[in-house]
PDB file of N, H, CA, C and O in Angstrom:
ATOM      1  N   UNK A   1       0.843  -1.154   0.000  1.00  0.00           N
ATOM      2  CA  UNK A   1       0.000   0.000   0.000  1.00  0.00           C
ATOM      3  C   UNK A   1       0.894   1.224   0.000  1.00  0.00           C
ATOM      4  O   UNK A   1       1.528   1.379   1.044  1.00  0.00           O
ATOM      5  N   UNK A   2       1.083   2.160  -0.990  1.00  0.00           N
ATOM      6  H   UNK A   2       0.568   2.034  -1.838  1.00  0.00           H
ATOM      7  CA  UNK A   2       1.648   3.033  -1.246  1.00  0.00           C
ATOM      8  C   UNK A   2       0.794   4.480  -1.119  1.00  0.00           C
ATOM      9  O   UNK A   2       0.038   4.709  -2.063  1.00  0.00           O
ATOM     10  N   UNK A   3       0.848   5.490  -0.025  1.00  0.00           N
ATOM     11  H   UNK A   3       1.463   5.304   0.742  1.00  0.00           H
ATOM     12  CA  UNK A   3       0.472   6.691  -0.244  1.00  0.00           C
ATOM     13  C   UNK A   3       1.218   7.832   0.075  1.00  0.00           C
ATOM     14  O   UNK A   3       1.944   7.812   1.069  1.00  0.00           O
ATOM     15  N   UNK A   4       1.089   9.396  -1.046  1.00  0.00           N
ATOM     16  H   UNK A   4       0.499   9.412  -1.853  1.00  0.00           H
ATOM     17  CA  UNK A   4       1.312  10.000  -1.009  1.00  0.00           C
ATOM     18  C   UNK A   4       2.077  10.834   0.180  1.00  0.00           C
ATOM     19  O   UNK A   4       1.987  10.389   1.324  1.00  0.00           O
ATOM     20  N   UNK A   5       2.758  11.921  -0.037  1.00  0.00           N
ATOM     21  H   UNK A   5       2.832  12.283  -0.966  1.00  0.00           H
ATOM     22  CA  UNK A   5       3.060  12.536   1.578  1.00  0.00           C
ATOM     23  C   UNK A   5       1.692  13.273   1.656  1.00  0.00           C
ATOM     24  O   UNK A   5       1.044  12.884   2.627  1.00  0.00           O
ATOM     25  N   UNK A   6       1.158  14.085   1.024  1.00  0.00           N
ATOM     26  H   UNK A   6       1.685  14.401   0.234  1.00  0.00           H
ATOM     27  CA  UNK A   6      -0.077  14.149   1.174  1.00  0.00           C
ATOM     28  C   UNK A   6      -1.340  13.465   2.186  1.00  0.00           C
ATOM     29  O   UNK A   6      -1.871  13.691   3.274  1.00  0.00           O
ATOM     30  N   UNK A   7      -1.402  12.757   1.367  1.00  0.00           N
ATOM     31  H   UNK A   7      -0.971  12.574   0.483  1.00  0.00           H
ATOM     32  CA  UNK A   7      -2.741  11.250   2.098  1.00  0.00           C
ATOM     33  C   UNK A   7      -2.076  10.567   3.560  1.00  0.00           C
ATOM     34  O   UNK A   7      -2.666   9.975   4.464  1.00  0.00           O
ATOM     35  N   UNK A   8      -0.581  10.903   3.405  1.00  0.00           N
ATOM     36  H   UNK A   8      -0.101  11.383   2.670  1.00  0.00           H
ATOM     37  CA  UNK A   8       0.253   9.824   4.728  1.00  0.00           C
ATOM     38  C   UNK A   8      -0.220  11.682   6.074  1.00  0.00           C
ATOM     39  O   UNK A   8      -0.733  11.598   7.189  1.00  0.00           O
ATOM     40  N   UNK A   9       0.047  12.522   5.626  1.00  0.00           N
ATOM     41  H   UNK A   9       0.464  12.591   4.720  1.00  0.00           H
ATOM     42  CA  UNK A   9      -0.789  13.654   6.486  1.00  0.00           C
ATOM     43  C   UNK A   9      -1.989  13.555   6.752  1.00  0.00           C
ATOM     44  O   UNK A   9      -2.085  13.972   7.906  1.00  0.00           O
ATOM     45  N   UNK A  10      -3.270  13.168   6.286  1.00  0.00           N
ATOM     46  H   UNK A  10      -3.192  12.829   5.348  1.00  0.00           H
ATOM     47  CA  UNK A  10      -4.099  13.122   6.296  1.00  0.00           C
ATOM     48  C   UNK A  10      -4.468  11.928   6.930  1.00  0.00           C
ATOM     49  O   UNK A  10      -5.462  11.742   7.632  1.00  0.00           O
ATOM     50  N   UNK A  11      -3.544  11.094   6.611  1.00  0.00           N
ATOM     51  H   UNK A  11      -2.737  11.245   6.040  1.00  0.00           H
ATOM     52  CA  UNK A  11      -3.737   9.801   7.500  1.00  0.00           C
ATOM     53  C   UNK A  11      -3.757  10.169   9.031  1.00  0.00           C
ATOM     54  O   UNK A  11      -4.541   9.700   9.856  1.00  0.00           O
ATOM     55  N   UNK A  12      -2.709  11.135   9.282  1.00  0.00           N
ATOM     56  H   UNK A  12      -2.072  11.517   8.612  1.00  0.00           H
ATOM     57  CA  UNK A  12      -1.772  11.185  10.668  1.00  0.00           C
ATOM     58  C   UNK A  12      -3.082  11.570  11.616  1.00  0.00           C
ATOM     59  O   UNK A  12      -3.190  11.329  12.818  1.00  0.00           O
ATOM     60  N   UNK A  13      -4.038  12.226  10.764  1.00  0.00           N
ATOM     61  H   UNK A  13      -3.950  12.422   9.788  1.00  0.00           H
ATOM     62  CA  UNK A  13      -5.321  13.282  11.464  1.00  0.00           C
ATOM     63  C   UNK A  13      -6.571  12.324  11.846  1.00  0.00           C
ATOM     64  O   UNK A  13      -7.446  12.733  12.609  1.00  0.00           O
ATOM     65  N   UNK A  14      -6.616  10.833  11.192  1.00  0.00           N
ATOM     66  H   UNK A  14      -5.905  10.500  10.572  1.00  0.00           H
ATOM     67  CA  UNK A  14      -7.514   9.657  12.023  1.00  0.00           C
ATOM     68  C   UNK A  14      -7.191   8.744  12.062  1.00  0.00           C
ATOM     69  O   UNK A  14      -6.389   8.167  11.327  1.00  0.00           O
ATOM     70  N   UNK A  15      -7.991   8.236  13.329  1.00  0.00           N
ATOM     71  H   UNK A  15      -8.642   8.705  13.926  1.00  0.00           H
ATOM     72  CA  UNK A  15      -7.335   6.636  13.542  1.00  0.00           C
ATOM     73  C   UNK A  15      -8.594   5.461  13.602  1.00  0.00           C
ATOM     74  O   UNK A  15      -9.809   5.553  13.777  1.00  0.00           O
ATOM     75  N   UNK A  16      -7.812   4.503  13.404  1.00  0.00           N
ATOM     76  H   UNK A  16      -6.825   4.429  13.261  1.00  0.00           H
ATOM     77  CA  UNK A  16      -9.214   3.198  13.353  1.00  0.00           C
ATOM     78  C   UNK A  16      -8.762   2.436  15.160  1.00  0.00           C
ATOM     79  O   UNK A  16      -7.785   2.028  15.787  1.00  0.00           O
ATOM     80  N   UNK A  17     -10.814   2.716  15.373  1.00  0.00           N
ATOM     81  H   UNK A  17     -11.608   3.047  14.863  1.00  0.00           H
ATOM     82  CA  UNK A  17     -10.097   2.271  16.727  1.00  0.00           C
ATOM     83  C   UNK A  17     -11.255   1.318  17.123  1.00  0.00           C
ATOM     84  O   UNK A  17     -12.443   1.637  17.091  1.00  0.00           O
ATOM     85  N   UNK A  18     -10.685  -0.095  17.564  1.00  0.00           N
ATOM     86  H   UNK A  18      -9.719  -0.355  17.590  1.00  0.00           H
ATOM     87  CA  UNK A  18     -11.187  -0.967  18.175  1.00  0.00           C
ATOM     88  C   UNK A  18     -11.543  -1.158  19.675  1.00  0.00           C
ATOM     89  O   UNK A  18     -10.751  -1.550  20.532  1.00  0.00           O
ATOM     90  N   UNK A  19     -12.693  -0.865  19.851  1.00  0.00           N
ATOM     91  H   UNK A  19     -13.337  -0.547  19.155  1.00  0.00           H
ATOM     92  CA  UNK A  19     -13.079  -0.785  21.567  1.00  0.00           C
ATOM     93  C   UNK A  19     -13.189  -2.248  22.044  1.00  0.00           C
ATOM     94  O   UNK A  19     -13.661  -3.179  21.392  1.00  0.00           O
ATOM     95  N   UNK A  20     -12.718  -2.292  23.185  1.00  0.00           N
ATOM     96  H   UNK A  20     -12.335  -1.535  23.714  1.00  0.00           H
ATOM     97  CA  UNK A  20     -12.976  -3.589  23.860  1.00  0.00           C
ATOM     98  C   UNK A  20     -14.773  -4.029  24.059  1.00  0.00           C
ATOM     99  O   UNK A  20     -15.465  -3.049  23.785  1.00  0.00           O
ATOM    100  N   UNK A  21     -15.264  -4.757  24.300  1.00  0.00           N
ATOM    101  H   UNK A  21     -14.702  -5.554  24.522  1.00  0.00           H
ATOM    102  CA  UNK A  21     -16.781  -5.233  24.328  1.00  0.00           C
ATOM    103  C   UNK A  21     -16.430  -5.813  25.306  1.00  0.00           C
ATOM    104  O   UNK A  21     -16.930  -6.931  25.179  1.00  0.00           O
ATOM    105  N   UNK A  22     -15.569  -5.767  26.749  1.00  0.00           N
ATOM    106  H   UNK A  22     -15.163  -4.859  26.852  1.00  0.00           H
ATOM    107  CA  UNK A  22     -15.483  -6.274  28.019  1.00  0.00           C
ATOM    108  C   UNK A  22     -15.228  -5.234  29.120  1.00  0.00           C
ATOM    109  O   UNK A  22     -15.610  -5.249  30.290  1.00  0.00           O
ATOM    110  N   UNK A  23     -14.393  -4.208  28.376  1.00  0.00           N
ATOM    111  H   UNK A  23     -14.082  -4.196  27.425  1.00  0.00           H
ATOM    112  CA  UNK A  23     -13.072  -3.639  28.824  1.00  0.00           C
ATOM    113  C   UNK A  23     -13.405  -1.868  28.521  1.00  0.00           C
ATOM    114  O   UNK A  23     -12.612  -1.245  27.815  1.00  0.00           O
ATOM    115  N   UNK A  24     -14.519  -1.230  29.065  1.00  0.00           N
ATOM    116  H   UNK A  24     -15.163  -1.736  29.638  1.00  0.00           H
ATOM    117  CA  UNK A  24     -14.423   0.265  27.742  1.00  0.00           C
ATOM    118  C   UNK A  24     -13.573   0.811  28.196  1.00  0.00           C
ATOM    119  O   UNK A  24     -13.475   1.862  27.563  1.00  0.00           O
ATOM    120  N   UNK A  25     -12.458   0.748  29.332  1.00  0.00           N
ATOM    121  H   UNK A  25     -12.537  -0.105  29.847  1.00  0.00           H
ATOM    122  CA  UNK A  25     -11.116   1.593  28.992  1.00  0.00           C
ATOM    123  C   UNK A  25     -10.062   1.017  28.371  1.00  0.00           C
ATOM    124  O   UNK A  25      -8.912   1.224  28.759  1.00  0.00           O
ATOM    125  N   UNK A  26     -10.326   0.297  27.424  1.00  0.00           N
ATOM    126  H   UNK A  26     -11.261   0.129  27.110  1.00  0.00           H
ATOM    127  CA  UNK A  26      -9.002  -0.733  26.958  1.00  0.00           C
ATOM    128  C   UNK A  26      -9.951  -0.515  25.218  1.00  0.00           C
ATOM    129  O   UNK A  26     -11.126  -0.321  24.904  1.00  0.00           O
ATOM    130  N   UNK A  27      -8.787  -0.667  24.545  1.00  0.00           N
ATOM    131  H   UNK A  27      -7.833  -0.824  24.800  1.00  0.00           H
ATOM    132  CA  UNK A  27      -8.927  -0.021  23.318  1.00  0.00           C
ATOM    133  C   UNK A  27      -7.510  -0.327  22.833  1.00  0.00           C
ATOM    134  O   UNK A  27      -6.508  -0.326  23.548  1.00  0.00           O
ATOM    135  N   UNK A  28      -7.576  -0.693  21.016  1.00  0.00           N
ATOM    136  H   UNK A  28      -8.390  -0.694  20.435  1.00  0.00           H
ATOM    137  CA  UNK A  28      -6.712  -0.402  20.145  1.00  0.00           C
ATOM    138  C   UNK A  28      -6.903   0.157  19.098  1.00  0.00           C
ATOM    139  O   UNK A  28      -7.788  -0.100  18.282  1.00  0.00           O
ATOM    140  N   UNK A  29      -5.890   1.167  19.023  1.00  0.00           N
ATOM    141  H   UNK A  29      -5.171   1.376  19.687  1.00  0.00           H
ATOM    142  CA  UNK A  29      -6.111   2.568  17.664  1.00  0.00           C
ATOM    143  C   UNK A  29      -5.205   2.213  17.043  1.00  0.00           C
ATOM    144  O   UNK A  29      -4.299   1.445  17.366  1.00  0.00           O
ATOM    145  N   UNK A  30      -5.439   2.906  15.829  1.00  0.00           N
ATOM    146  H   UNK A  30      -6.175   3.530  15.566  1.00  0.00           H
ATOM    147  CA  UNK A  30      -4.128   2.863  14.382  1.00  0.00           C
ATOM    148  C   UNK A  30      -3.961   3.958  13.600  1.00  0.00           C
ATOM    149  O   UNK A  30      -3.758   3.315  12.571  1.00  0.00           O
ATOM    150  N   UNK A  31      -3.908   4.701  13.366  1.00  0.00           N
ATOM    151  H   UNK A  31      -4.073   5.223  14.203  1.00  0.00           H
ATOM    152  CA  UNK A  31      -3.134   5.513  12.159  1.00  0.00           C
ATOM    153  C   UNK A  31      -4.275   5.333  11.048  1.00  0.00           C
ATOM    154  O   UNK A  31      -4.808   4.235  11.211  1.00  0.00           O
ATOM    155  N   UNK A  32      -4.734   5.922  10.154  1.00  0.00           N
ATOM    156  H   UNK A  32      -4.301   6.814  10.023  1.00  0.00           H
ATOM    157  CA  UNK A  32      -5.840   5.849   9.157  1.00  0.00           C
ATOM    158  C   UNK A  32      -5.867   7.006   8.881  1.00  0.00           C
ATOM    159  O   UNK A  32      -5.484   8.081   9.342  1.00  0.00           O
ATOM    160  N   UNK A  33      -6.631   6.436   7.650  1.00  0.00           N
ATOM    161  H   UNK A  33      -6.942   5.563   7.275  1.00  0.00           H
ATOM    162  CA  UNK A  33      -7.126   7.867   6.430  1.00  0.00           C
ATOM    163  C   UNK A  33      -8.418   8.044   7.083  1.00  0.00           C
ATOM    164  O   UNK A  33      -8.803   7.512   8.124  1.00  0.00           O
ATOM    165  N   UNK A  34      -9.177   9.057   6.151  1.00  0.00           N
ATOM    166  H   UNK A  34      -8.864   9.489   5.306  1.00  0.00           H
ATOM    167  CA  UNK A  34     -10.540   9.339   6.986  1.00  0.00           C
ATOM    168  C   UNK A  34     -11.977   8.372   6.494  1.00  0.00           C
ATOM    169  O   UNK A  34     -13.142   8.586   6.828  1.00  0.00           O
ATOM    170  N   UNK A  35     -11.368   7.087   5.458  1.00  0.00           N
ATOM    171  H   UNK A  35     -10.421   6.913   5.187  1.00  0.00           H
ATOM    172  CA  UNK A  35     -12.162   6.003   5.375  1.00  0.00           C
ATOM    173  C   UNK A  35     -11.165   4.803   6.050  1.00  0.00           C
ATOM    174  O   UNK A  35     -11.324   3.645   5.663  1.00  0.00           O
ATOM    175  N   UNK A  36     -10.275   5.073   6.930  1.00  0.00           N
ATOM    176  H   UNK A  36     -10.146   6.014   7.244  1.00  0.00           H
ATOM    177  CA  UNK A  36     -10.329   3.498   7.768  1.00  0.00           C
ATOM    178  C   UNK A  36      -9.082   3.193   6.942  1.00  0.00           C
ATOM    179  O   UNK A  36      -8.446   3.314   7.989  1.00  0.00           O
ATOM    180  N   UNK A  37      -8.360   2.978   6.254  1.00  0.00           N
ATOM    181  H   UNK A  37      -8.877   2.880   5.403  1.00  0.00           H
ATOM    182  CA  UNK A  37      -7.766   2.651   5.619  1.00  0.00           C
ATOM    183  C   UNK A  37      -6.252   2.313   5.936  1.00  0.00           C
ATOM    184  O   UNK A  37      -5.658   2.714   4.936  1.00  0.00           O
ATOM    185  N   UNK A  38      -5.746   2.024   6.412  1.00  0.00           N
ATOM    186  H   UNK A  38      -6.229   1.697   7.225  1.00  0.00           H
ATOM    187  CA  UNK A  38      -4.537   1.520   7.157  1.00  0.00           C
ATOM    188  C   UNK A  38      -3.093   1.408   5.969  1.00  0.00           C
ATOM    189  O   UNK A  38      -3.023   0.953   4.827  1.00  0.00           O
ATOM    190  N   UNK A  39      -2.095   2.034   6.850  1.00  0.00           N
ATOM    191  H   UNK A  39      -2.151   2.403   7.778  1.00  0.00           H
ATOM    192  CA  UNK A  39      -0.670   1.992   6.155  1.00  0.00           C
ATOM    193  C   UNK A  39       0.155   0.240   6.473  1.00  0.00           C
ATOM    194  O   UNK A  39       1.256   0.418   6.994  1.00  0.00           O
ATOM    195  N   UNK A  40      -0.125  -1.085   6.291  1.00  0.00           N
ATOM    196  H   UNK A  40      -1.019  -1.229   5.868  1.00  0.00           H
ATOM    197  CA  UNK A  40       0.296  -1.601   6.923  1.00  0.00           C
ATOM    198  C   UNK A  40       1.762  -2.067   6.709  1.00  0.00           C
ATOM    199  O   UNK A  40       2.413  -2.765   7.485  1.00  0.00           O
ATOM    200  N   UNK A  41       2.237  -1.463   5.299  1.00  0.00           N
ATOM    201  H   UNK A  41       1.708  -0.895   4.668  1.00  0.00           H
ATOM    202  CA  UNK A  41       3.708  -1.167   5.342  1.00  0.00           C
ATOM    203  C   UNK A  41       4.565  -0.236   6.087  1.00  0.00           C
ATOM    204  O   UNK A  41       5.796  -0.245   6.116  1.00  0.00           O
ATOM    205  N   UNK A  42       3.628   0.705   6.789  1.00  0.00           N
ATOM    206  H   UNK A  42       2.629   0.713   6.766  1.00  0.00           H
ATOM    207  CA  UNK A  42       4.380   1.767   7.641  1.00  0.00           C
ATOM    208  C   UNK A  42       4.148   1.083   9.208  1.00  0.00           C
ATOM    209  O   UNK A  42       4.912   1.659   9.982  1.00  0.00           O
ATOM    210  N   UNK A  43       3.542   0.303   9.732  1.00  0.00           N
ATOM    211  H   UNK A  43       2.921  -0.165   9.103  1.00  0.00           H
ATOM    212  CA  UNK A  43       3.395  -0.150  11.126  1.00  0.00           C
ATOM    213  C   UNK A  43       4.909  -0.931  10.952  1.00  0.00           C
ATOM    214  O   UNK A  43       5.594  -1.352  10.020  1.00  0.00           O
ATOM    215  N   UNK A  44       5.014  -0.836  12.794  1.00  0.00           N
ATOM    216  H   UNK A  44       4.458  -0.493  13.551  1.00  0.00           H
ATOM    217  CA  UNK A  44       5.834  -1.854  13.220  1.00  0.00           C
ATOM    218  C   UNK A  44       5.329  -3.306  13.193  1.00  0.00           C
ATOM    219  O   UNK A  44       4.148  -3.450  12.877  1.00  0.00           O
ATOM    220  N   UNK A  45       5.916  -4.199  13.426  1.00  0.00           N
ATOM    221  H   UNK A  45       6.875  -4.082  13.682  1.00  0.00           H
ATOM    222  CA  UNK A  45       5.641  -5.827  13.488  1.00  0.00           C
ATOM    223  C   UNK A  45       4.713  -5.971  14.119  1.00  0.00           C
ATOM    224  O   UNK A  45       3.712  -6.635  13.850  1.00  0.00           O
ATOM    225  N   UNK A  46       5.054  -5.077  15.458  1.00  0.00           N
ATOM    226  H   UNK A  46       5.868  -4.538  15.676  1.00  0.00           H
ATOM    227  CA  UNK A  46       3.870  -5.453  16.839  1.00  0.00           C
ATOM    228  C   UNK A  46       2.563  -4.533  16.069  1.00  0.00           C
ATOM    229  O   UNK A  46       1.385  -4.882  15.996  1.00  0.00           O
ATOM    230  N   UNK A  47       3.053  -3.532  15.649  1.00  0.00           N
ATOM    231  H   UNK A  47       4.011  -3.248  15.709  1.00  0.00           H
ATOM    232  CA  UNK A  47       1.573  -2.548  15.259  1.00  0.00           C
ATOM    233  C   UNK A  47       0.950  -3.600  14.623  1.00  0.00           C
ATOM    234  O   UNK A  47      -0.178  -3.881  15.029  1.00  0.00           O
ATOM    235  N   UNK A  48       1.427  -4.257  13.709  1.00  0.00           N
ATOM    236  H   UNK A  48       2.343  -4.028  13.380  1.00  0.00           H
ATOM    237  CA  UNK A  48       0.714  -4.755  12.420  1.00  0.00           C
ATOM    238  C   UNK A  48       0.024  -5.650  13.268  1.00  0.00           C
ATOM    239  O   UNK A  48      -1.207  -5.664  13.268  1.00  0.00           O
ATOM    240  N   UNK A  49       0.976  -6.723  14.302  1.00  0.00           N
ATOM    241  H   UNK A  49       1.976  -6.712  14.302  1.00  0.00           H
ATOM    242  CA  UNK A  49       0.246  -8.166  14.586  1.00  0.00           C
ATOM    243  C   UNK A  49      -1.013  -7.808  15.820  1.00  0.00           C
ATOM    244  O   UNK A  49      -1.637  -8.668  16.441  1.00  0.00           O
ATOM    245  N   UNK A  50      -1.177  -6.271  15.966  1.00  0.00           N
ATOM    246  H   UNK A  50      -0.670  -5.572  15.461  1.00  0.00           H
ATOM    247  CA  UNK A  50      -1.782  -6.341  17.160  1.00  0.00           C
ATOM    248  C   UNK A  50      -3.566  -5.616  16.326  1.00  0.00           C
ATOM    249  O   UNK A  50      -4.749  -5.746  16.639  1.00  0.00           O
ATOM    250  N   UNK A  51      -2.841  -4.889  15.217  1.00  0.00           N
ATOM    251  H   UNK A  51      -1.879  -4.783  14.963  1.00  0.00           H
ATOM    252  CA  UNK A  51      -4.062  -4.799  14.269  1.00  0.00           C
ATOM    253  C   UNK A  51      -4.753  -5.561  13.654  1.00  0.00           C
ATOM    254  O   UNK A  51      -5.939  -5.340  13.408  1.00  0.00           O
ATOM    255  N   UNK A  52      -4.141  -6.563  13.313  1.00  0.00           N
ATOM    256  H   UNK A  52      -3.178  -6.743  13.513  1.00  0.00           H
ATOM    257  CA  UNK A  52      -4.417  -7.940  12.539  1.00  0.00           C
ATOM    258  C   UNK A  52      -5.020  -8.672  13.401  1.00  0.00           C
ATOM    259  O   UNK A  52      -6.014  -9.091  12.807  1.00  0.00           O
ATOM    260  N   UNK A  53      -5.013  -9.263  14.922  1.00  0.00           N
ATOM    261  H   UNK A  53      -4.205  -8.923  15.404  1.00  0.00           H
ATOM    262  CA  UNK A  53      -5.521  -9.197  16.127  1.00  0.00           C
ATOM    263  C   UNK A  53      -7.247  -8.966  16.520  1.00  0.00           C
ATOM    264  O   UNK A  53      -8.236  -9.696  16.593  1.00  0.00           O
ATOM    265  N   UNK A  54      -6.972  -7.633  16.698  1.00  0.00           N
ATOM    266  H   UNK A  54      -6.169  -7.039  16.639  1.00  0.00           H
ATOM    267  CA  UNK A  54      -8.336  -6.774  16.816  1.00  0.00           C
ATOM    268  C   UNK A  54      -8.841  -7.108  15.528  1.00  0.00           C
ATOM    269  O   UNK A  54      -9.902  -7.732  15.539  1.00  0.00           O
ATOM    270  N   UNK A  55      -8.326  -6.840  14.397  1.00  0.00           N
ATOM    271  H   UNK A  55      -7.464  -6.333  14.389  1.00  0.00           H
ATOM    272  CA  UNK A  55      -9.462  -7.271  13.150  1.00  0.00           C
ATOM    273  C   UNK A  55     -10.196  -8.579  13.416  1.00  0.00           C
ATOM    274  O   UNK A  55     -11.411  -8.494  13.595  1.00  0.00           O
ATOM    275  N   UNK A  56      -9.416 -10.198  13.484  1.00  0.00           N
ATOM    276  H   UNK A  56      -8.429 -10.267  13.339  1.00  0.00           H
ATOM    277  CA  UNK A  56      -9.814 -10.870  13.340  1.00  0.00           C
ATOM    278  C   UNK A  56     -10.944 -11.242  14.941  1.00  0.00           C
ATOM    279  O   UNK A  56     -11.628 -12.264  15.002  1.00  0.00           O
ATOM    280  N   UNK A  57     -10.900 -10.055  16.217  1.00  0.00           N
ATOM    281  H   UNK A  57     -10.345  -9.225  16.168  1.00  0.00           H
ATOM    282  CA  UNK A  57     -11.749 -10.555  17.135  1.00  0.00           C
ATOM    283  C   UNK A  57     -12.364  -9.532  17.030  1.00  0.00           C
ATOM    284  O   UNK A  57     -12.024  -8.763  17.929  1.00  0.00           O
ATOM    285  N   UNK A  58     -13.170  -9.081  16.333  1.00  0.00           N
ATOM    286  H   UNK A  58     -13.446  -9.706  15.602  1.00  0.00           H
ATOM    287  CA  UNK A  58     -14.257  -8.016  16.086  1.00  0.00           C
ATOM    288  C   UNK A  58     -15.526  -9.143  16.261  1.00  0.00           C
ATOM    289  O   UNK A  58     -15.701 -10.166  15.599  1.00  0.00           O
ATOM    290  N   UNK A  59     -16.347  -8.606  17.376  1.00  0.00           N
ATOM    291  H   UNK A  59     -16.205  -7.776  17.914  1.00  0.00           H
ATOM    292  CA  UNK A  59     -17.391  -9.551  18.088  1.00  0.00           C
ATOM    293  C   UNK A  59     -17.190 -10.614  18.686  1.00  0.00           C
ATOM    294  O   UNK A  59     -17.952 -11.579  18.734  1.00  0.00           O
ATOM    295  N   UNK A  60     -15.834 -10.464  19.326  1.00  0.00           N
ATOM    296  H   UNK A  60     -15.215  -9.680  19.287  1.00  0.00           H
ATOM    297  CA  UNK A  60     -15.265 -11.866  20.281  1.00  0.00           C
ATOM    298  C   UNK A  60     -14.848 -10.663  21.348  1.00  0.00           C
ATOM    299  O   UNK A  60     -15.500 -10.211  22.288  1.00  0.00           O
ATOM    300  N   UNK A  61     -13.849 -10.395  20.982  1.00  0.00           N
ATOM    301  H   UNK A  61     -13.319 -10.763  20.218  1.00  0.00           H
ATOM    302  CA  UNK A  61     -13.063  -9.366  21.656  1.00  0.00           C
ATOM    303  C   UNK A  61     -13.356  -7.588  21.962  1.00  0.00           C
ATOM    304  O   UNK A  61     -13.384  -6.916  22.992  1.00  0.00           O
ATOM    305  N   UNK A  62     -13.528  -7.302  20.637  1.00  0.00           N
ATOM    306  H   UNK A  62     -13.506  -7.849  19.800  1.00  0.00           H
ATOM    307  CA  UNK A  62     -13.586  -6.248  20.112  1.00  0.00           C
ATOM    308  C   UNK A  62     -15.189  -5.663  19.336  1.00  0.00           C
ATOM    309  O   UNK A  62     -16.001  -6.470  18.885  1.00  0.00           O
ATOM    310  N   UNK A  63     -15.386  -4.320  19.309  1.00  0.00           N
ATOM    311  H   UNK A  63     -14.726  -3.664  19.676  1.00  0.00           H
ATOM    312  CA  UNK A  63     -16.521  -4.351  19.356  1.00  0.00           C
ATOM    313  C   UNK A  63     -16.066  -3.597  17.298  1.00  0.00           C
ATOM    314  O   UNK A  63     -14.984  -3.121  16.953  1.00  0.00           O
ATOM    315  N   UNK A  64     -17.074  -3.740  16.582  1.00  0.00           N
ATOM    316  H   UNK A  64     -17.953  -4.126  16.862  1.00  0.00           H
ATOM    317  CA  UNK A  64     -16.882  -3.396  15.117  1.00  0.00           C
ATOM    318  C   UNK A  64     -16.057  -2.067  15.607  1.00  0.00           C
ATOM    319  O   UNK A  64     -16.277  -1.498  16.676  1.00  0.00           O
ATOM    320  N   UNK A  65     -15.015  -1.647  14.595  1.00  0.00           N
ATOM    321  H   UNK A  65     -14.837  -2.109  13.727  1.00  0.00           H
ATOM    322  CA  UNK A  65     -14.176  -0.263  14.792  1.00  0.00           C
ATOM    323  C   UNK A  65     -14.708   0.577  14.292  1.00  0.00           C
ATOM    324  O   UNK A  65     -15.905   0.369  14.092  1.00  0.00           O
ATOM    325  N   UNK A  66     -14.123   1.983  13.817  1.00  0.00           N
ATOM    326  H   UNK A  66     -13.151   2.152  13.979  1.00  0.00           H
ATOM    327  CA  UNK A  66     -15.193   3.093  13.931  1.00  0.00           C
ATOM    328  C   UNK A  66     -13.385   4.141  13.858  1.00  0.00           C
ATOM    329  O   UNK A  66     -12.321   4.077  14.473  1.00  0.00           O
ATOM    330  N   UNK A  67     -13.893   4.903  12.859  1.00  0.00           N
ATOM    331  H   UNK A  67     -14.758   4.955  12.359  1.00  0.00           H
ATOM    332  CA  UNK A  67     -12.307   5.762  12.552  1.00  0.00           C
ATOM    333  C   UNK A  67     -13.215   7.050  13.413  1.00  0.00           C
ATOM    334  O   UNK A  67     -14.432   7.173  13.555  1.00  0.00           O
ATOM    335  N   UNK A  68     -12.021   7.958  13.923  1.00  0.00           N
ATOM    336  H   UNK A  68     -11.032   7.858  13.808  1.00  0.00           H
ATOM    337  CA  UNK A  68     -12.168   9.068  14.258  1.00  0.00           C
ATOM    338  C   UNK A  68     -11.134  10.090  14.309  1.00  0.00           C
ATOM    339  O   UNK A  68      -9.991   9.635  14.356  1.00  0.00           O
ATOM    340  N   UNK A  69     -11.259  11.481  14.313  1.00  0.00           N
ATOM    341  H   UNK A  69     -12.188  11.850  14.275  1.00  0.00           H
ATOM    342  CA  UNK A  69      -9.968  12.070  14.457  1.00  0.00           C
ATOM    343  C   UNK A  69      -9.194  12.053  15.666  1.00  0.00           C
ATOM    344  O   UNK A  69      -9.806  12.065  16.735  1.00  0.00           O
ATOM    345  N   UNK A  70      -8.015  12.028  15.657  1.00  0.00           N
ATOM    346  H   UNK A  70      -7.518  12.019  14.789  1.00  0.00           H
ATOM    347  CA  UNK A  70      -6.774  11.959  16.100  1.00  0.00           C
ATOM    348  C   UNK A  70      -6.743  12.789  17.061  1.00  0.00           C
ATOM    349  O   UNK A  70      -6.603  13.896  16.541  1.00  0.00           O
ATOM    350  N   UNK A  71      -6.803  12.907  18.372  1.00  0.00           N
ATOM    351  H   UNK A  71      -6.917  12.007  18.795  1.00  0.00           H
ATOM    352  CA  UNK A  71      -6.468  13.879  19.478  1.00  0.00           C
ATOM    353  C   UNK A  71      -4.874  14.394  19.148  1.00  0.00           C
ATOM    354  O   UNK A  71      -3.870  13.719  19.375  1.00  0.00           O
ATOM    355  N   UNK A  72      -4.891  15.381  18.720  1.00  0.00           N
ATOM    356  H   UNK A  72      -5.707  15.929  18.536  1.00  0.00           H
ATOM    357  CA  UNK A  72      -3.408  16.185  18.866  1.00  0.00           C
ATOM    358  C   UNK A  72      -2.204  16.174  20.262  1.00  0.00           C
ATOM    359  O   UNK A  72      -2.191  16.889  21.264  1.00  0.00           O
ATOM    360  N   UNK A  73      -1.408  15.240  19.908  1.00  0.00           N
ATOM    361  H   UNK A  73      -1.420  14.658  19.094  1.00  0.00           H
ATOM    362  CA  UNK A  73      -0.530  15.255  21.031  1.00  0.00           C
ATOM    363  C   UNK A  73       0.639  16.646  21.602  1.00  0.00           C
ATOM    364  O   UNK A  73       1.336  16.493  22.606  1.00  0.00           O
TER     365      UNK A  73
END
């Protein structure tokens, strides 16, 4: 997946975030465009395996994700 410096900015501004369905202060976010869309050549190993993770326990674990903007650090 190849994007722009452009779109990789625009990415930086939402994230895809998986809420726990046990846990509502426990949560995993990612980096995304403003349709969800994930860099998974730019994650680390752990980013990737922990996204890949939450994807596959969406209604076990995890409740369906839901992109939003990015709280400014």
């Amino acid at each position: 997946m190849s994007h722009s410096s452009s779109s990789m900015q625009t990415a930086a501004a939402f994230e895809i975030r998986f809420q726990s369905l046990f846990n509502q202060g426990r949560a995993l976010a990612f980096p995304c465009d403003s349709t969800g869309m994930v860099n998974l050549d730019a994650m680390s190993e752990r980013a990737r395996n922990n996204y890949l993770f939450a994807r596959g326990m969406i209604g076990r674990e995890y409740a369906t994700p839901f992109v939003q903007a990015r709280e400014p650090h």
